[in-house]
N, C-alpha and C positions, 0 to 999 in steps of 0.2 A: 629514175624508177627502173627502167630496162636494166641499169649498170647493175643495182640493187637483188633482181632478182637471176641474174645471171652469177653475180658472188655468193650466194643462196643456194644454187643449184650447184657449183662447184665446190661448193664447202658440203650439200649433203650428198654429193656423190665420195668425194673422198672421205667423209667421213661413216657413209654405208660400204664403203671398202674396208677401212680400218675394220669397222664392226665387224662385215663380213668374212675378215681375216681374224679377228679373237674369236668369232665362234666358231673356226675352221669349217667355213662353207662353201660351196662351188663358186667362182668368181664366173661365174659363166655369164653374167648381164652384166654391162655398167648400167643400161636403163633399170635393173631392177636393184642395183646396189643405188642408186639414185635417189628412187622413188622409197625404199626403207631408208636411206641416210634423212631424207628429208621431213618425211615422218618420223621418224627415230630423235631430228631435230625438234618437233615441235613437242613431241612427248617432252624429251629431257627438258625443255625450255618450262614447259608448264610444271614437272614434278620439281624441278630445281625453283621455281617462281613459289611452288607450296610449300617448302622448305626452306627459303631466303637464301638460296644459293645462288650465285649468277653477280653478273654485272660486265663484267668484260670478254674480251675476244679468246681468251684462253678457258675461261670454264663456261661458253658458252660449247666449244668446241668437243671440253667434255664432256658435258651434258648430252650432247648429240649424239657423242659416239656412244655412251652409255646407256641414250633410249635409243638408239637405233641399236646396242647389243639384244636390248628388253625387248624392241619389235621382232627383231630377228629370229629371236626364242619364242616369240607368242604364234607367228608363223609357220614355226615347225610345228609348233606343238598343236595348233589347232589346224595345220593344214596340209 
């Protein structure tokens, strides 16, 4: 379980980096490129589960990085 959420957390860190690098934003956190990666994960995971998109380790990855683009952008825009 530990392993499980420690490859979770390094999967939404890198992929709140990616994000954070398509929307050319300050990399100035990895705690906050993190915290939107991993968010950004559950989003993509649920609007791709609404659409039948998903199943494996590669479009789950861009799922993620696409709602973590989508958190990234609702952050700015609302905060």
């Amino acid at each position: 379980m530990l392993y499980h959420l420690a490859v979770s957390l390094a999967i939404g860190a890198l992929c709140g980096f990616a994000a954070n690098k398509i929307m050319k934003g300050d990399s100035s956190s990895i705690l906050k490129n993190m915290i939107l990666g991993v968010v950004g994960g559950l989003v993509g995971g649920f609007l791709g589960h609404l659409i039948g998109f998903g199943g494996g380790w590669i479009s789950s990855i861009i799922l993620a990085i696409v709602g973590s683009c989508l958190v990234v952008w609702l952050v700015r825009k609302f905060f």
